[in-house]
C-alpha positions in Angstrom: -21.2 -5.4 36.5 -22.9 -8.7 35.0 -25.4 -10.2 36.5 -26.9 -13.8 35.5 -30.5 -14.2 34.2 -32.9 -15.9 36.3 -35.2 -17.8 33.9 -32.1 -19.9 32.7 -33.5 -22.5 30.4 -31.8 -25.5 31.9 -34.9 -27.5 34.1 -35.1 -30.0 30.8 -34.4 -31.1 27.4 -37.9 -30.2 26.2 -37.7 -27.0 27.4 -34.1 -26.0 25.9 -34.6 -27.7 23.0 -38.2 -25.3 22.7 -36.5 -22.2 23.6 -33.2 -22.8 21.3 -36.3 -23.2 18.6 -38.0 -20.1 19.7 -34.8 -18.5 18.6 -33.8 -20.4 15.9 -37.0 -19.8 13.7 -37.2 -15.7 13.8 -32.9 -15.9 12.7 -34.1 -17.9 9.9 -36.6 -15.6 8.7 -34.9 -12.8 8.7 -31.5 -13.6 7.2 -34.3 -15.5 4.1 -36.0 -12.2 4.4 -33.0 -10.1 3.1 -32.1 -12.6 0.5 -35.1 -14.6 -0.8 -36.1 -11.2 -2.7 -33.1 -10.8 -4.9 -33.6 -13.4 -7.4 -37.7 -11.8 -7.7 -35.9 -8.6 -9.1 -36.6 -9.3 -12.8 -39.9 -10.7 -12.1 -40.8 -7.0 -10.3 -38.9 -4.8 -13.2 -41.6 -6.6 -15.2 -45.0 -6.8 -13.4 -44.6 -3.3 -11.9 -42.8 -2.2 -15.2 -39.7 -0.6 -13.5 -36.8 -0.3 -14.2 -33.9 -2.3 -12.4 -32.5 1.0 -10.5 -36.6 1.2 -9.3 -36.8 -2.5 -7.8 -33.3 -2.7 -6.2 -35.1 -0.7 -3.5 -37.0 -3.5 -2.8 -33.6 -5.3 -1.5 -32.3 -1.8 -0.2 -35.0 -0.4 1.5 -35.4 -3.8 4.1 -31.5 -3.8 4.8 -31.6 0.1 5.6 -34.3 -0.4 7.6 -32.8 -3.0 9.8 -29.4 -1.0 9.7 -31.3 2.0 10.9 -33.1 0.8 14.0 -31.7 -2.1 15.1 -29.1 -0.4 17.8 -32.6 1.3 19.1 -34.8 -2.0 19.3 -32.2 -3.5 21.0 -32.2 -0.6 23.7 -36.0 -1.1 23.6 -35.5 -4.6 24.9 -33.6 -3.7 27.7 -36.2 -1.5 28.5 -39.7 -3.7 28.2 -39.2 -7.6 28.2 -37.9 -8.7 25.8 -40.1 -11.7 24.9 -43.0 -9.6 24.6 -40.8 -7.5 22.0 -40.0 -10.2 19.9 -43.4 -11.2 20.0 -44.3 -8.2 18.9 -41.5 -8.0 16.1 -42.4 -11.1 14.4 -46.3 -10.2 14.3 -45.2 -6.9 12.9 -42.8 -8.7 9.7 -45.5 -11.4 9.3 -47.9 -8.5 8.6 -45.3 -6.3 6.8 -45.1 -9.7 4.7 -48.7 -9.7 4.1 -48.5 -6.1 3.0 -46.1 -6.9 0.3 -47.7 -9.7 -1.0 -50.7 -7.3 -1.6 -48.9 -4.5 -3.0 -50.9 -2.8 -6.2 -47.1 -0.6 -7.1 -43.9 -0.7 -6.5 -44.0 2.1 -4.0 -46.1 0.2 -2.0 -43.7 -2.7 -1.9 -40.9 -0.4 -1.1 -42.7 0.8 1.6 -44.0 -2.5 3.1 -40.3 -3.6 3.3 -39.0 -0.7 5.5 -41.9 -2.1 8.0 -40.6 -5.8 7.0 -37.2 -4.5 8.3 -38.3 -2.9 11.4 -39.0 -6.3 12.4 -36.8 -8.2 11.0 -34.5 -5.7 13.4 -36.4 -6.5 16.2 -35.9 -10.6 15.4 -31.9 -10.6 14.7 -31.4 -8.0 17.7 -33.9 -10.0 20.0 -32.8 -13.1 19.6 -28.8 -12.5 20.3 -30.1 -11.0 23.8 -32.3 -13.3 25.0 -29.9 -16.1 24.3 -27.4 -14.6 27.7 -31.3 -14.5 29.6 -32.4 -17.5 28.6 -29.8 -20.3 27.7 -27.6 -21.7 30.7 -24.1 -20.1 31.1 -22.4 -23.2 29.9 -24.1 -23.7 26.7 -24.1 -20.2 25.5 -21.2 -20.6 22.7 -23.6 -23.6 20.9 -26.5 -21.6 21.0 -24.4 -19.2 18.8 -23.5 -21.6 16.8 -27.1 -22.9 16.1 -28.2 -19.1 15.5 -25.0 -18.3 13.4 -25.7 -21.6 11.2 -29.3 -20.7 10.8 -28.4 -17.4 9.5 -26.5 -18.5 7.0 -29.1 -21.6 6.1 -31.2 -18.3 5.6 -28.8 -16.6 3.8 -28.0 -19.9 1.5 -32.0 -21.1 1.0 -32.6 -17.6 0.1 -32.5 -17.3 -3.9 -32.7 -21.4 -4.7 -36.0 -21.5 -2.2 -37.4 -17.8 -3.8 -36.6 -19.1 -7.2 -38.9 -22.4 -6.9 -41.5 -20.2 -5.5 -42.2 -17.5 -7.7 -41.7 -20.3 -10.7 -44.4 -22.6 -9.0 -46.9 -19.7 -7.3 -46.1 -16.3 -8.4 -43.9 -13.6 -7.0 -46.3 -12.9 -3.7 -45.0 -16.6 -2.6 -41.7 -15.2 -1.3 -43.4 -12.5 1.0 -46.9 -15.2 1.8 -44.5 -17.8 3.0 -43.8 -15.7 6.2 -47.0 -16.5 7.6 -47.2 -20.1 8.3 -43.3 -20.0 9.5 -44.1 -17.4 11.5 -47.0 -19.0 13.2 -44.8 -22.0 14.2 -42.5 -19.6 15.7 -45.0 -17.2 17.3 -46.1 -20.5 19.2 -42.5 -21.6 20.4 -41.4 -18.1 21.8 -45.5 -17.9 23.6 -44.6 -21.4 24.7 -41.3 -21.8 25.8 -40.0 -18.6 26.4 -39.6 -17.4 29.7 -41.2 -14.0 30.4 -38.6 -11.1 32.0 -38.3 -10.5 35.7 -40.8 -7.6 36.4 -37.9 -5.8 38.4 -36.0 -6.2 35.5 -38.1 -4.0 33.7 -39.1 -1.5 36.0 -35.7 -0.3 37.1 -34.9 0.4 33.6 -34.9 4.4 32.5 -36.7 5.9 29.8 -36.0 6.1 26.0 -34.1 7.9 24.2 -36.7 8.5 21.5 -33.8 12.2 19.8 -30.8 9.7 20.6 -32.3 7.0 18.3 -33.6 9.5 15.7 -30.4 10.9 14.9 -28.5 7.6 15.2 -31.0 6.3 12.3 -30.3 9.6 10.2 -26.7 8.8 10.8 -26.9 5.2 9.6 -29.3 6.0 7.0 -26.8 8.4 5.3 -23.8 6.5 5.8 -25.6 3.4 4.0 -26.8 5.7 0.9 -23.3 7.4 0.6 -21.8 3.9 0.2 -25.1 2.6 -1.7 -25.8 5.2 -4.1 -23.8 6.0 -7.7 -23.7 2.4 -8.3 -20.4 1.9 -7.5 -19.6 5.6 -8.8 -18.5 8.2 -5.5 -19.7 11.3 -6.4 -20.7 14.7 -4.9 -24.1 13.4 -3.8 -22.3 10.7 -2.0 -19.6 13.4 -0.5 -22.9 15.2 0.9 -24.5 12.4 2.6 -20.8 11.5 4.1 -20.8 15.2 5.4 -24.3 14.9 6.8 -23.4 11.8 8.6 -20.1 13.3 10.6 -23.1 16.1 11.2 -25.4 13.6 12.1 -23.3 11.3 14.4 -21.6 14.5 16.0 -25.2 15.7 17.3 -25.9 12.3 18.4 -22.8 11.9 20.5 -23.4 15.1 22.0 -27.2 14.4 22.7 -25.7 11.3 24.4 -23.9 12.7 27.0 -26.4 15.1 27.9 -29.8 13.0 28.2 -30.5 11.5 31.5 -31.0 7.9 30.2 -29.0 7.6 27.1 -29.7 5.1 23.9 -26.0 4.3 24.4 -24.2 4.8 26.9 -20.7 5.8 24.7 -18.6 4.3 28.3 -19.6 0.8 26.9 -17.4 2.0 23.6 -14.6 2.1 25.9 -14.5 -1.8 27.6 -11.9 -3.1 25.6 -13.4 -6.2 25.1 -16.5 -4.9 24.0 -15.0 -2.3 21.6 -12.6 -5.1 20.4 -15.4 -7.8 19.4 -17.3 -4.8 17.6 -14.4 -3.2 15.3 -13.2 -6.6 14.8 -16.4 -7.8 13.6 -16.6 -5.0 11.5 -13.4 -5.3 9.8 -14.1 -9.3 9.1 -17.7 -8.5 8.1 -15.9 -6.5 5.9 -13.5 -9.4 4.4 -17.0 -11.6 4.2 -18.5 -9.4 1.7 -15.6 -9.9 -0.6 -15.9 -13.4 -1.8 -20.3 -12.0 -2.5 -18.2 -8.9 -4.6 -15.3 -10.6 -6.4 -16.6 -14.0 -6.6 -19.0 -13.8 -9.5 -16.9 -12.0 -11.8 -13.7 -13.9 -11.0 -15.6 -17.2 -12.0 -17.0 -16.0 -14.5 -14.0 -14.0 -16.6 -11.1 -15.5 -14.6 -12.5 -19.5 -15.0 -14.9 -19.1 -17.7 -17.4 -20.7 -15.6 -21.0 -20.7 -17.0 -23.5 -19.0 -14.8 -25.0 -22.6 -13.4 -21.7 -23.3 -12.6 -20.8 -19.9 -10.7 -23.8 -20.4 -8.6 -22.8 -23.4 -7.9 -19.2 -22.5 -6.7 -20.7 -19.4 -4.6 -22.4 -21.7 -2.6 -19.6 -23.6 -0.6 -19.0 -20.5 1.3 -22.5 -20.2 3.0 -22.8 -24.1 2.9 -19.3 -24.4 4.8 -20.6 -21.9 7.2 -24.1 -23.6 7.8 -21.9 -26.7 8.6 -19.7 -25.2 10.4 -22.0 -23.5 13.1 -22.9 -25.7 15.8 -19.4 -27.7 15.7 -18.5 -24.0 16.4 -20.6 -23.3 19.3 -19.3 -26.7 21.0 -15.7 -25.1 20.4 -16.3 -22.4 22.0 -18.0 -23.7 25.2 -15.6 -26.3 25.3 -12.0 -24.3 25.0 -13.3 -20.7 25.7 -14.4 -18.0 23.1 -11.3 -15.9 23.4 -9.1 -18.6 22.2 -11.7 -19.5 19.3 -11.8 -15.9 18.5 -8.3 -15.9 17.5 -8.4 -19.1 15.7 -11.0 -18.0 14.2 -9.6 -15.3 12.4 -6.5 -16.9 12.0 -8.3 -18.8 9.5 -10.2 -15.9 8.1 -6.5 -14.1 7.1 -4.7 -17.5 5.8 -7.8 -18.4 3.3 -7.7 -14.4 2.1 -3.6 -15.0 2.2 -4.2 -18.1 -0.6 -6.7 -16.0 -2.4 -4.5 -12.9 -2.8 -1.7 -15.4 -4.3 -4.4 -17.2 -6.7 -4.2 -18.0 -10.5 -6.6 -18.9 -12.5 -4.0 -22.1 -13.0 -5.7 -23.1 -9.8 -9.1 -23.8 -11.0 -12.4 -23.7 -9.1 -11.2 -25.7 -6.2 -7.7 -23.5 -6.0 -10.8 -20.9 -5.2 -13.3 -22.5 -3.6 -10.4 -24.2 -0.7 -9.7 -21.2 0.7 -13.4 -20.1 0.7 -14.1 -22.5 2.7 -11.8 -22.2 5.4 -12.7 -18.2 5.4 -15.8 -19.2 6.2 -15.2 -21.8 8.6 -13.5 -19.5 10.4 -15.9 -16.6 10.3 -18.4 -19.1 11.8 -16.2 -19.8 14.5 -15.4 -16.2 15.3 -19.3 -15.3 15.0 -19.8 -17.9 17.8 -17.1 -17.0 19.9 -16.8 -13.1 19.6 -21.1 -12.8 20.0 -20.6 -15.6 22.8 -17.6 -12.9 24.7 -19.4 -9.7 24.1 -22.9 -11.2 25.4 -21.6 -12.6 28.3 -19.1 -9.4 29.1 -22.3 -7.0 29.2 -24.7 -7.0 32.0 -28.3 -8.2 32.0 -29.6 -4.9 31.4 -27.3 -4.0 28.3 -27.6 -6.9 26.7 -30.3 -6.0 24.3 -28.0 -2.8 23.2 -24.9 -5.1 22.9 -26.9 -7.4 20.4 -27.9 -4.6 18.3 -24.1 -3.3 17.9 -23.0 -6.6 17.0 -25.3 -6.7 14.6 -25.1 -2.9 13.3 -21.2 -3.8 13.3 -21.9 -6.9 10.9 -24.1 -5.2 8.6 -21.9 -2.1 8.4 -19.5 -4.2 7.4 -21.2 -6.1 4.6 -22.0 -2.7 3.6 -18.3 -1.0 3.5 -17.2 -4.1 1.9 -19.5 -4.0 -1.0 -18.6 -0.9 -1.4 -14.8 -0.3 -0.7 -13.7 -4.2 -1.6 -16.2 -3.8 -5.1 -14.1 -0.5 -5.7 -10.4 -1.7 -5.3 -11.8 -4.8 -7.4 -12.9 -2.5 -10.4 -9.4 -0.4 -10.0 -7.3 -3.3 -10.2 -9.2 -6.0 -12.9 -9.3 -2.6 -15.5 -7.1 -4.6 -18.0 -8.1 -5.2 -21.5 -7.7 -9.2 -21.1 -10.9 -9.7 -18.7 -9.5 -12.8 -17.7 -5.8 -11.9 -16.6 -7.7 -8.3 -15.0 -10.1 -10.7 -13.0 -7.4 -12.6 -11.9 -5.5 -9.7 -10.9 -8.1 -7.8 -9.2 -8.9 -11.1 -6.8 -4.9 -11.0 -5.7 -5.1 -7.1 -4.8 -9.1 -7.2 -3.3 -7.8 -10.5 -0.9 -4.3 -9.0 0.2 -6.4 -6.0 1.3 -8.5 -8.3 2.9 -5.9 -10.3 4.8 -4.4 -7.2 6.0 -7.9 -6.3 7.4 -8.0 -10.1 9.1 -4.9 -9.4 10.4 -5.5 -6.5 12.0 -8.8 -7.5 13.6 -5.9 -10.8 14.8 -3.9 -8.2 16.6 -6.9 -6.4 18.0 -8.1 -9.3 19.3 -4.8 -10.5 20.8 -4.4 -7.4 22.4 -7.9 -8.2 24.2 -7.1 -11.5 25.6 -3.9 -9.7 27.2 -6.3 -6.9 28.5 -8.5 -9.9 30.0 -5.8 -11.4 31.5 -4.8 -8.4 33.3 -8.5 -8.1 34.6 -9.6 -10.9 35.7 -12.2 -9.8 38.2 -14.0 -7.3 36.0 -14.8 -9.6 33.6 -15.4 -13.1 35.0 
């Protein structure tokens, strides 16, 4: 079933070390895409005079976007090369990021995003393929690492970077600084990135242009039932949530009718495969607690002063930034099943410390165990994208990136949902700071079950591998 790539990038240092960047740069830019804009919100509320509700759109509309197609771009690159593609992706955000910075309303913004996030799609699905096609075998779990640690450098530089620019040049800064990052990374991947073996590309079928419109629609309206009502499930939400079991029921059945399918549902049923997506899901999921609870257990639980919160919310993606490449050594080094589990090991004992917190603790009695979640979500990133990459074959590889991604984000999104919900249920006490304090016991033991059980899945995988050794090797 798996073939390896022939344009391995492994003939020299200067060649890896251009093709690991070729990678590196779109990661970065689309991770600071998604979060350089949230700290611009005020700033938009008052030069387009909208209201708050108006210019979360701005955040919303690029994270949809991406959530929506990036399952069908990454079936696109298993169909055309994928070089070309991400050529192509990049040139298209750099002129989305132009069409922002020019934007006369708010509408226009809005709009210029959802083309932002079409390629930002195209850069975070992209990337994760190419690195099976185009980094030797043997070094595949560090260039995970690098990608993971520049996502989360993204993710980190985001608001501090967005702040300094719209302070020092205006709010189009955030969107205009695309353009000469993205020239230094359209060189690299036209430099030293290896174009796809013709026969490659022609043996692949066409595209499933119905299949990837109704798995958008589904996507789209599972993301605004657990986006809309601020927080507030009401019948609107209960309609999008029926249209989406409507939605995804059409699209399976589409799917094993059409001769060459946007995804091909026996995939869903490789154990290993189906075990590094739900898991990544569920600890996706966990992630988006500490963004959820955090802020408001610092600031009513600790009495921390906002300077101060920020401060503290910053370990986790630091940690994680840190952590990234020591990760992808890990995993090359002892194997990314084994990291997987240790990975989440460490994911379910810092939500274990967190569910037994106090506000007796402190800041560090918080931050500790944040750290070694994240640690060990940037382990299992490396290691579970490292054993789902190399489990696929060449010419699924580009669909496999896009589900680990699509699993990731709707993670984030269920856990800012569901984790923000049990949160509010369980902090409703008239003392803020003992209902804070509570809530951030209850949100983390949910969370630790949820680590757990992505622990056992996991587990259950390496058995499965161990049974099969010639399937997957």
């Amino acid at each position: 079933m798996k073939t390896d790539a022939p344009n391995v990038l492994s003939l020299s240092p200067s060649v890896l070390r251009g093709g690991l960047i070729s990678l590196a740069l779109p990661t970065l830019l689309s991770s600071l895409g998604s979060s350089i804009t949230n700290v611009s919100l005020p700033t938009l509320a008052q030069v387009f005079g909208a209201t708050f509700q108006d210019v979360q759109w701005v955040v919303i509309a690029y994270l949809l976007a991406i959530t929506t197609l990036i399952v069908g771009v990454g079936r696109l690159g298993d169909i055309i090369s994928c070089r070309t593609l991400l050529l192509a992706g990049l040139g298209l955000f750099m002129f989305a990021s132009l069409g922002c910075a020019v934007a006369p309303t708010l509408w226009w913004l809005i709009a210029a995003r959802v083309v932002q996030g079409l390629g930002g799609a195209v850069m975070m699905t992209i990337t994760l393929a190419l690195v099976g096609e185009t980094i030797s075998k043997e070094k595949v779990g560090r260039a995970m690492g690098l990608l993971g640690t520049l996502s989360a450098v993204g993710t980190a530089l985001g608001p501090t970077l967005g702040g300094v620019l719209i302070a020092g040049f205006g709010w189009q800064s955030i969107f205009l600084i695309n353009l000469p990052l993205g020239s230094v990374a359209l060189f690299y991947i036209y430099r030293y990135l290896p174009k796809t073996d013709p026969q490659r590309v022609t043996k692949q079928g066409g595209f499933d242009f119905v299949g990837m419109v109704l798995l958008g629609l589904t996507l789209a309206l599972f993301s605004l039932a657990m986006t809309l009502g601020h927080g507030h499930f009401g019948s609107l939400n209960s309609l999008l949530l029926l249209g989406t079991v409507v939605a995804a029921s059409a699209f399976v059945w589409v799917e094993r009718k059409v001769a060459n399918p946007l995804l091909q549902l026996a995939m869903l049923r490789q154990p290993i495969l189906s075990s590094g997506l739900l898991t990544n899901m569920l600890v996706s999921t966990v992630i988006m607690t500490s963004f959820v609870v955090g802020p408001f257990y610092l600031a009513h639980g600790l009495s921390l002063a906002p300077q101060q919160v920020g401060l503290a919310m910053s370990a986790g993606p630091l940690i994680a930034a840190l952590a990234g490449v020591p990760s992808g050594y890990l995993v090359d080094r002892f194997g990314a099943p084994q990291m997987i589990s240790l990975g989440l090991l460490g994911v379910c004992l810092g939500a274990l410390a967190l569910s037994m917190m106090s506000p007796a603790q402190g800041v560090l009695g918080y931050i500790l165990p944040i750290c070694l979640i994240t640690a060990g979500y940037a382990l299992f990133q490396a290691a579970n994208n490292t054993a789902v990459i190399k489990q696929v074959g060449v010419e699924r590889r580009g669909v496999a990136s896009g589900l680990l991604n699509l699993a990731r984000n709707l993670g984030f999104i269920i856990g800012a949902s569901a984790m923000g919900g049990i949160f509010a249920l369980a902090s409703s006490a008239s003392n803020m700071r003992l209902g804070s304090a509570t809530g951030l016991q209850l949100t983390y033991l949910v969370a630790a079950v949820l680590a757990g059980l992505g622990l056992l899945m996991a587990l259950c995988s390496q058995f499965y591998r161990r049974g099969k050794p010639a399937a997957y090797e």
